[in-house]
N, C-alpha and C positions, 0 to 999 in steps of 0.2 A: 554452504553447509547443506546438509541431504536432510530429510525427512527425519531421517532416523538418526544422523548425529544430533540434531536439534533435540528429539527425543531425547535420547541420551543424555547429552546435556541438562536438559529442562528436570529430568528428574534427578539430576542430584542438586540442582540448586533448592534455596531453600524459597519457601514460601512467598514470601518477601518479593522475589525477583518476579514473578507472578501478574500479569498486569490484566487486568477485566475487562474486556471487551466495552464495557458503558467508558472506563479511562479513555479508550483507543478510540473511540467514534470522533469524526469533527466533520464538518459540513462539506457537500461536494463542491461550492461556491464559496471560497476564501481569498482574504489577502494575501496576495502573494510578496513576505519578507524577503529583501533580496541583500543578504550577508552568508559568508560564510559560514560564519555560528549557525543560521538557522539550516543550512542544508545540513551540517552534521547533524545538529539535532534531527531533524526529520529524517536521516537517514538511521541513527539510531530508533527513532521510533519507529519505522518500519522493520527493523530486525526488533525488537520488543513486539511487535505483534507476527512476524511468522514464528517466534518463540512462543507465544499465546496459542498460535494455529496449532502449532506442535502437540501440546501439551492438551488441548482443550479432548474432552471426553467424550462431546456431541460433538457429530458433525456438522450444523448446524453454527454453532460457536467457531468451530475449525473453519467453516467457510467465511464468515463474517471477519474474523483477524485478518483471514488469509489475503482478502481483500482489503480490509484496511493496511494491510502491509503494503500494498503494488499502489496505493492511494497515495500514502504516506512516500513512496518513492517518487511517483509522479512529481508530489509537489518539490522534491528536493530540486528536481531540474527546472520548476518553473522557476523557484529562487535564486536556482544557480546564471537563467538564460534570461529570466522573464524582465522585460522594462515597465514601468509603469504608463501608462495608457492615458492621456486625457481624451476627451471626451467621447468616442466611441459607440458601440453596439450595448454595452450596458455590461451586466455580469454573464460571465462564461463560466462554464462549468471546467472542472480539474482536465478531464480527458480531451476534452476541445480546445482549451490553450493549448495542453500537453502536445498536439499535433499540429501545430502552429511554432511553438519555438522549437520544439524537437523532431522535426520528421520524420527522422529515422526509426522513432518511435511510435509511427500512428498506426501500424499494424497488431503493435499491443495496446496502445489504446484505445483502437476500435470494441478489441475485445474485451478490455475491462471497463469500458460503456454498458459493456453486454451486461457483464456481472456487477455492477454497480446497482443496477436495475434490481437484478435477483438479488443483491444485500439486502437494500430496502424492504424489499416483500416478506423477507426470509427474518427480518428484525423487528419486522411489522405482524409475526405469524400470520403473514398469508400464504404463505408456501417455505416448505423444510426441505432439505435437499439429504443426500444419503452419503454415505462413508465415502463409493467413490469419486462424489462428484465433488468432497468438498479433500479429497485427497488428490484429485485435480488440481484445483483450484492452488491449494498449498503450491503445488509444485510450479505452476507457473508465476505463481507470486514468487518462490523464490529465486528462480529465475531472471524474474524482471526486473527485482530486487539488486540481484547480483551484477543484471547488466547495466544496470542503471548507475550502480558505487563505481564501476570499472571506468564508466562514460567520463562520471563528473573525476575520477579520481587523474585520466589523463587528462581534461580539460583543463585540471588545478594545477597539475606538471607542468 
């Protein structure tokens, strides 16, 4: 979906459908569920937050969903790939497994390491970023978004 069909979209839904950036936040270091249910869910919740990106007024806010969308993707493929680990190196972050069970993937996930970093700062007002950097940002989340559902959606074929 483009920038602007989500737009589109986003304003004739009602209010309701609407989801807060404080909803969408969850930690960069999680457990990773490994069931189906949970990759749909998290791959629904990453299109509920480029829906957020879309819609959101600051760009600011638009960057923050945007990222939490390509987050929220990442982990759908840990769940979908990921084993559980005994004892090991300790906790890993989303984007450093992400290049470990998906490699095909570590080229965008080098670069949403990058922008993980700028969430942070940018959640923390230490730094705001501008129209088009978080209209970047949107578009590659949807992107990775989009490659991500196609990945896991042959690997379920």
């Amino acid at each position: 979906m483009t920038a602007m069909a989500a737009h589109t979209s986003a304003a004739s839904a009602s209010a309701s459908v609407a989801i807060s950036t404080a909803q969408l936040q969850t930690q960069e270091q999680i457990p990773v569920p490994v069931d189906g249910g949970s990759v749909n869910a998290l791959l629904a919740a990453a299109r509920r937050a480029l829906l957020e990106a879309a819609i959101a007024p600051d760009p600011s806010r638009r960057f923050v969903a945007a990222d939490l969308a390509a987050l929220r993707a990442a982990t759908a493929v840990l769940a979908a790939r990921a084993r559980a680990r005994q004892g090991g190196r300790g906790p890993r972050g989303v984007w450093q497994l992400l290049s470990a069970v998906a490699p095909e993937l570590s080229e965008w996930s080098d670069f949403f390491t990058i922008t993980a970093g700028m969430r942070a700062a940018v959640e923390a007002g230490a730094a705001g970023v501008g129209e088009r950097e978080a209209d970047d940002l949107m578009r590659d989340a949807e992107l990775f978004c989009a490659r991500v559902a196609s990945m896991l959606t042959r690997e379920a074929g």
